[in-house]
C-alpha positions in Angstrom: 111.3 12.7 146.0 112.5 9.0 146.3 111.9 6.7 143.3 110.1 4.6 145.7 107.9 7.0 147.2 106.8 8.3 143.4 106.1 5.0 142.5 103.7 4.2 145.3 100.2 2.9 143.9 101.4 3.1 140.2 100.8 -0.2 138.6 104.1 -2.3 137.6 105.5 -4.8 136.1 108.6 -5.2 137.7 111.4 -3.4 139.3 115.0 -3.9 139.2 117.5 -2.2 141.0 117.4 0.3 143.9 114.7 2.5 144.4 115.8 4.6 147.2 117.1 6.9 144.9 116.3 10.9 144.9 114.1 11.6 141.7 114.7 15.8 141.1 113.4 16.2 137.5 111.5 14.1 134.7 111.8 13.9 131.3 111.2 12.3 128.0 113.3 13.9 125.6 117.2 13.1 125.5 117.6 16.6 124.6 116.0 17.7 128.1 117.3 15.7 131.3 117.9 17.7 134.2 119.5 16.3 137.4 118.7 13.3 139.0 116.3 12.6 136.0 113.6 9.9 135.5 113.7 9.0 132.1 110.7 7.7 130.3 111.7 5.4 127.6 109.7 4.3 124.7 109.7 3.7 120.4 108.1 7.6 119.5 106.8 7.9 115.3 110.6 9.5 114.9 112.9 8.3 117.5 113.4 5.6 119.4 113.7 6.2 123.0 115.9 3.0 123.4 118.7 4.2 120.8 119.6 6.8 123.7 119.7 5.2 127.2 123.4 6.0 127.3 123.3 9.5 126.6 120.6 10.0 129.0 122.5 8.3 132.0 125.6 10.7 130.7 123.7 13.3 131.3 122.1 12.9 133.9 119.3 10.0 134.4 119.7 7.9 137.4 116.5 6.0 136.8 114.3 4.8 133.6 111.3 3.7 133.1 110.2 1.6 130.2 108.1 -0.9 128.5 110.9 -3.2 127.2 113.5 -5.3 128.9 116.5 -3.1 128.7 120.3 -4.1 129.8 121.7 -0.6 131.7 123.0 -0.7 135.2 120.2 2.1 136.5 117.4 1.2 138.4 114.9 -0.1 135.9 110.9 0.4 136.0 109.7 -2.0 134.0 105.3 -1.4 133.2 103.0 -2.2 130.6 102.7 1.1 128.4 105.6 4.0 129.1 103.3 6.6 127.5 100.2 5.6 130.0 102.3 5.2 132.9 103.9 8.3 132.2 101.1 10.7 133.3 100.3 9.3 136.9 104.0 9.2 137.9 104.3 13.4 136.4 101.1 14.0 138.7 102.8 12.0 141.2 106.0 13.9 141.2 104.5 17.6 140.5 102.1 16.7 143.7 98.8 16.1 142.1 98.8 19.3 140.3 95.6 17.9 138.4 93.6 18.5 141.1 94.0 22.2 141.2 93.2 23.2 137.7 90.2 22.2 135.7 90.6 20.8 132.1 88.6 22.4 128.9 89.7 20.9 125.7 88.7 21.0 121.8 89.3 18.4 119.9 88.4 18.0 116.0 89.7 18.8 112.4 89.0 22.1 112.1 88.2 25.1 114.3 89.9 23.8 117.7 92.1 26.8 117.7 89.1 29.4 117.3 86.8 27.4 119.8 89.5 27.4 122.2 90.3 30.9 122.4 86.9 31.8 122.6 86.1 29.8 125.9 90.1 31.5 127.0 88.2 35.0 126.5 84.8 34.3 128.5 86.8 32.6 131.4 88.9 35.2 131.5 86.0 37.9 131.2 84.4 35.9 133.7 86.7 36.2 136.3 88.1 33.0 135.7 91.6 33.0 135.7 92.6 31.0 132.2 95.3 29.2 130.5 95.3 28.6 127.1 97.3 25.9 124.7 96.8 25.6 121.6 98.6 25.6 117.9 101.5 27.5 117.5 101.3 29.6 121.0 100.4 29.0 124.9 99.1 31.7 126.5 98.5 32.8 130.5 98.8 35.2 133.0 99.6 37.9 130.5 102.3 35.5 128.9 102.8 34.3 125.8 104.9 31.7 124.7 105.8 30.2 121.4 105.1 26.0 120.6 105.6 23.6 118.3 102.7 20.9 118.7 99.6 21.6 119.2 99.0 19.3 122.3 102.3 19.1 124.2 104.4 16.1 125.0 103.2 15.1 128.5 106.3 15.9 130.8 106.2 19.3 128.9 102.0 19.6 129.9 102.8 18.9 133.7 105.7 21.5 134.0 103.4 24.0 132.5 100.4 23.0 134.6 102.9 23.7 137.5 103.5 27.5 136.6 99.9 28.3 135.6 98.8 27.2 139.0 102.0 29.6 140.4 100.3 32.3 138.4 96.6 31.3 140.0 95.2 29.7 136.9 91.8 27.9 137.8 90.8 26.9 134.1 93.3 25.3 131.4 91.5 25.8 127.9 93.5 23.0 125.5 93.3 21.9 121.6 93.1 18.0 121.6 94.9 16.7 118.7 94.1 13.3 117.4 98.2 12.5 117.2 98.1 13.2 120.8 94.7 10.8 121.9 96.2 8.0 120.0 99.8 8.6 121.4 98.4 8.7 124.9 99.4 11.8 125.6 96.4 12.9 127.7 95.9 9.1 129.1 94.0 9.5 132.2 93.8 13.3 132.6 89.6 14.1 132.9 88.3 16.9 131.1 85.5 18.9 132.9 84.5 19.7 129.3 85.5 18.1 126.1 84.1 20.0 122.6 83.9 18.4 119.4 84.0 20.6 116.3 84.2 18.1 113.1 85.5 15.4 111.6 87.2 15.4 108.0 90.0 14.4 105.7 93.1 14.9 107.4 96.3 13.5 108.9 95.6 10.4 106.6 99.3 10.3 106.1 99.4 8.8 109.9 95.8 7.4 110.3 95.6 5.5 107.2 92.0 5.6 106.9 88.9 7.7 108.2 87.4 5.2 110.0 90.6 5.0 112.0 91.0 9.0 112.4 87.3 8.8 113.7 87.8 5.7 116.4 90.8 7.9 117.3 88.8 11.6 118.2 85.7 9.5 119.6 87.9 7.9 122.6 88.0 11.4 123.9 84.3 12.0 123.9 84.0 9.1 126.8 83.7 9.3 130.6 86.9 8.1 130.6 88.4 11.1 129.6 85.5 14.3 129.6 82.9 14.8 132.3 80.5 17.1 129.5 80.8 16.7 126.4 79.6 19.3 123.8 79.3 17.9 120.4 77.9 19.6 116.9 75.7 17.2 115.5 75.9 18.8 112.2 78.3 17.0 111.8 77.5 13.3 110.7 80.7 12.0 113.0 79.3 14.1 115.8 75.8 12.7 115.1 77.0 9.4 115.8 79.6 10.0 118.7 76.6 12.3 120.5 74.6 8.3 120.0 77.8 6.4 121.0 79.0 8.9 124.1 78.6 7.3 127.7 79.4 11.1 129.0 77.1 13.7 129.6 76.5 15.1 125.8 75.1 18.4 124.9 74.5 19.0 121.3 75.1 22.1 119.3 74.1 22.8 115.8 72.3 25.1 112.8 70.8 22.9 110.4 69.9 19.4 111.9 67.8 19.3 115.1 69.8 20.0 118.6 69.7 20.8 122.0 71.3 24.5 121.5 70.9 25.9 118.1 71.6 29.5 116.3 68.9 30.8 114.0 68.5 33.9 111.7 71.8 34.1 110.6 72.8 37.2 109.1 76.5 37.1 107.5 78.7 39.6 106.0 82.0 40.8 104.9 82.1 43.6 108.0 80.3 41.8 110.8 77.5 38.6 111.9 75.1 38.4 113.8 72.0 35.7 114.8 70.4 34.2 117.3 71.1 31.1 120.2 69.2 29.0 121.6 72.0 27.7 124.7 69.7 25.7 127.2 66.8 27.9 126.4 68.8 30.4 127.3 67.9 32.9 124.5 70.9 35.2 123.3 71.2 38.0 120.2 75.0 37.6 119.1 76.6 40.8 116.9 80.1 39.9 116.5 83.0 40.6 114.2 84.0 36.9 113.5 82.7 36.1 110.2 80.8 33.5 108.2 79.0 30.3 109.2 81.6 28.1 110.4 82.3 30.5 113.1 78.9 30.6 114.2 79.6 26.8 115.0 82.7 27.7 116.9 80.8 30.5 118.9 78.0 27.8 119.8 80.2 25.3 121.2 81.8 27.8 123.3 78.6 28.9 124.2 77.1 25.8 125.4 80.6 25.2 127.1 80.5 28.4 129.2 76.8 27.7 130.3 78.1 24.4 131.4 80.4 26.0 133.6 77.7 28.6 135.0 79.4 31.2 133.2 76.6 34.4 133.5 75.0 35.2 129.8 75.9 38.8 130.0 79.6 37.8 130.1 79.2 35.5 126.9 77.3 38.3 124.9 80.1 40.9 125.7 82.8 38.4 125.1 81.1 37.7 121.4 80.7 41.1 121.1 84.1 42.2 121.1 86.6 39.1 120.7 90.2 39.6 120.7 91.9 38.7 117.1 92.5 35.2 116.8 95.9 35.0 114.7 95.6 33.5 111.3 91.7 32.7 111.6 89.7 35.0 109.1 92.0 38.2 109.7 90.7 40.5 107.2 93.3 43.5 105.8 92.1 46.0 103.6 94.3 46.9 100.6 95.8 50.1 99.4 94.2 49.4 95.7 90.5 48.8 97.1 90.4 45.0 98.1 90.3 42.8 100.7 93.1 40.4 101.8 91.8 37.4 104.3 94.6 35.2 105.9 92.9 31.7 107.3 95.2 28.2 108.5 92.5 26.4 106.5 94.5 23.5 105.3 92.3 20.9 104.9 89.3 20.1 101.7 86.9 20.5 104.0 88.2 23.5 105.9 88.9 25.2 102.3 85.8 24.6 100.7 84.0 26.0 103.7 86.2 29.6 103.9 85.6 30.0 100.1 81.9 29.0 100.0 81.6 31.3 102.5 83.3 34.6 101.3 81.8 33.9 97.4 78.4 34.1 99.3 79.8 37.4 100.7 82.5 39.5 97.7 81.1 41.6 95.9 83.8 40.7 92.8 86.0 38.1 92.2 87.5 35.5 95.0 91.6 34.9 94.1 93.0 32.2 96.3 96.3 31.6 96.9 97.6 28.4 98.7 99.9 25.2 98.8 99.4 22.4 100.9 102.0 20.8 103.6 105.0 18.1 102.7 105.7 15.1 104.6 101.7 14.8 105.3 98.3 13.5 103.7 99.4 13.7 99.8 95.4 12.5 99.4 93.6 15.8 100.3 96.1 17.8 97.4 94.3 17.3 94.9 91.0 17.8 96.4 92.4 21.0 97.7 93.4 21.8 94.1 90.1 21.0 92.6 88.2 22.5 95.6 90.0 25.8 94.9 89.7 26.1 91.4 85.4 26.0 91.7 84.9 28.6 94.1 87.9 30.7 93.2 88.0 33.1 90.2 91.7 32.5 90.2 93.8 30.3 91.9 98.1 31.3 92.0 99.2 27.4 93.8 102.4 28.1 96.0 104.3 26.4 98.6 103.6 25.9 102.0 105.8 23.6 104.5 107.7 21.7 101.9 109.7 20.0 104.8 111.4 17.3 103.2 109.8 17.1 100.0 110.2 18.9 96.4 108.0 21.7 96.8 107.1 21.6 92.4 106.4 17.8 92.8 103.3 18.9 96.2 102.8 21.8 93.6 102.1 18.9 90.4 99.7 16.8 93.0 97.5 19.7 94.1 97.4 20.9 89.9 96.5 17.0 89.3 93.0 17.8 90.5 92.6 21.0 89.0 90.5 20.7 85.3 89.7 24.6 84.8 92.1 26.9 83.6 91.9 29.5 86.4 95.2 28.7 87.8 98.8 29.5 87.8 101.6 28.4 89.9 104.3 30.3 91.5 106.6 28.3 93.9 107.9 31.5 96.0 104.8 32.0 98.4 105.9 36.2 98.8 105.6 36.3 95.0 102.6 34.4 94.4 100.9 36.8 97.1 102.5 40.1 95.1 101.1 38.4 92.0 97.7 37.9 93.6 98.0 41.8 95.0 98.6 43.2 91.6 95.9 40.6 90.0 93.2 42.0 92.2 91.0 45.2 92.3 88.6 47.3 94.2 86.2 45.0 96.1 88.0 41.8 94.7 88.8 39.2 98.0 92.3 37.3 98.3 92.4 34.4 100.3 95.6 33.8 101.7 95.0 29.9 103.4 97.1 27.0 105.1 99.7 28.9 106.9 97.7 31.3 109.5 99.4 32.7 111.9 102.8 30.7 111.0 106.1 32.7 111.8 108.1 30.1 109.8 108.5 28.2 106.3 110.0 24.9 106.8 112.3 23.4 104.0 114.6 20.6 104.1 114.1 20.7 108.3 115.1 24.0 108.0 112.5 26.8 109.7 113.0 30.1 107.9 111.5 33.0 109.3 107.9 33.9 107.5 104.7 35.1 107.6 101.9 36.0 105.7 100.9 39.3 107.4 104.2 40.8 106.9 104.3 40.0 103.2 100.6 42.7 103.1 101.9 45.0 105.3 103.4 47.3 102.1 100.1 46.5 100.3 97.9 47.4 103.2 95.7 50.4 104.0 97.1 52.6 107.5 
């Protein structure tokens, strides 16, 4: 397509240089310009877009778009915001691929990933050919496919909206992070559905301060970006966005009063079950995800499939039997009589709520084991710690992600808000799960939290290959 021709009806600044130019390929990363590239150019959290015009043209840019004067001898677009512009001229140039797929996405501090997957299985069991995209994977068409971020770097998004619509994908279920709403990632994509889990401390490192975090997820919840929005008013950010909304709002919650609701709850270590009130729709939910915060998760989705006309018998069976969700309350029963959970919570709130909710449920003691992430919110460590030590019986603090910092000096920050005695720490995260193995016994839970479904330890921006799960499997019952 000529640079001209993509650029029709995209609002400029100015243009400098010839435009009759053959655009074959876009891109925003340095590290992934194809020929005849458009390059988007702008200052990212990291890297500075501007540090590698050069490079770019070497290999391969013969036009760049940006939000700064620039000197370079290649046709120059020259607009307000790279990162908002960016989006219209990918729909532009991958033919208005928006218009064939519908948009679900999740946004929230915890339980996106869960929520997500859940509406992925209905549509799917629906007859609704689904995508999904989400933390750690991306998943369609019987494909699955490693990622890094949980909401992709728009160029990235429009390529794979191209090949899900190759492989007849109708509905594209997404997480919505908050890094990616205030980046502009999504800017001017509409949501048929947008669902709102919760709001709490995290990502304070970038943020700053709640009330910024907060400003940051409630942009989402407008017309601007979401057609329906489906928001838990349990929780007291979703209380006031479901007031503040100018989109269609449904409400969802358990303990404060809502439009769709769950009542009898019955919860267990094996199975739940209760009751749902979806648009007085009345459903009787037996289903192998466990404990209260999942109930939420399974509401939202819920009132998201009846939004889409999704038939009630399709939702019940779904619920009934959901596929594993990696690293969200994956229970593992052990050799010597106990229970081993694996959960990504890595927040307070996210924490507190996974070990409220199995000391409601073990039989015995609860033994947590868990470090918290470098290079992010150093705040929420020592709540974690604190948090930990009160509903655990015993705590064995580890390492997480380290990244760049000293794992012993996250390890001292989390053990700054611990005042019981129940702890001890052990840096290596396989040994501090041996230690919390041989620690336990019959009926005893261990909850293994912060790193899910992870396939990696990062240290020193190195990735080394690790995971949980395969640290139980010699521990675990055949």
């Amino acid at each position: 397509m000529k640079l001209n021709d993509l650029l029709r009806g995209i609002k400029v600044k100015e243009v400098f240089g010839n435009t009759n130019v053959e655009i074959e390929s876009l891109s925003q990363n340095t590290s992934k310009i194809g020929k005849n590239c458009l390059f988007f150019c702008y200052k990212g959290v990291k890297f500075d877009g501007y540090d590698y015009i050069d490079f770019a043209q070497k290999n391969g840019a013969v036009a760049i778009v940006a939000d700064k004067m620039i000197e370079t001898n290649l046709p120059l677009i020259l607009v307000n915001n790279t990162r908002k512009t960016m989006p219209k001229i990918c729909n532009r140039f991958y033919k208005n691929i928006l218009r064939k797929v519908k948009l679900i996405g999740v946004t929230g501090t915890n339980g996106k990933t869960t929520t997500a997957s859940l509406m992925f299985q209905i549509l799917n069991n629906s007859g609704q050919k689904a995508g999904f995209i989400g933390t750690g994977k991306i998943e369609y068409d019987g494909k699955i496919f490693e990622q890094n971020l949980t909401t992709p770097d728009t160029v990235d998004f429009f390529k794979l909206l191209v090949d899900m619509v190759k492989a007849n994908v109708k509905y594209v279920v997404m997480e919505v992070s908050a890094h990616a709403l205030d980046l502009n990632k999504l800017y001017g994509l509409k949501f048929e559905v947008g669902i709102f889990s919760n709001l709490s401390q995290d990502h304070l490192d970038y943020f700053k301060t709640m009330g910024k975090y907060a400003i940051c997820k409630l942009k989402f919840l407008k017309k601007r970006y979401c057609k329906h929005c489906v928001i838990n008013t349990d929780d007291k950010y979703g209380e006031m966005f479901a007031k503040i909304s100018n989109s269609d709002v449904a409400t969802y919650g358990i303990e404060k009063p809502a439009k769709n609701f769950a009542i009898d709850l019955n919860l267990c270590l094996t199975n739940s079950s209760f009751i749902a009130n979806i648009f007085d729709h009345i459903f009787e939910i037996n289903t192998n995800l466990l404990c209260k915060f999942n109930v939420y998760n399974e509401l939202s989705a819920m009132v998201c499939a009846k939004i889409l006309d999704i038939e009630d018998d399709v939702i019940v069976k779904t619920l009934q039997n959901v596929k594993k969700i990696e690293g969200r309350m994956n229970f593992y029963m052990l050799k010597n009589g106990a229970v081993a959970v694996i959960d990504f919570a890595h927040t307070p709130e996210a924490l507190e709520s996974v070990l409220s909710s199995l000391k409601n449920l073990a039989k015995k003691k609860i033994i947590c084991v868990f470090g918290c992430g470098g290079d992010r919110d150093k705040l929420k460590r020592s709540k974690m710690g604190r948090l930990a030590s009160v509903y655990a019986d015993y705590v064995f603090v580890t390492s997480d992600n380290p990244r760049s910092e000293d794992p012993l000096k996250i390890i001292a920050d989390i053990t700054d808000g611990i005042y019981l005695q129940n702890f001890e720490i052990e840096q290596n995260r396989t040994r501090a799960i041996e230690k919390a193995i041989l620690f336990s016994k019959k009926d005893d839970v261990i909850l293994i939290a912060g790193k899910g479904a992870e396939k990696y330890q990062e240290i020193l921006g190195v990735k080394y290959n690790y995971c949980d799960e395969n640290v139980l499997k010699r521990y675990m019952l055949k």
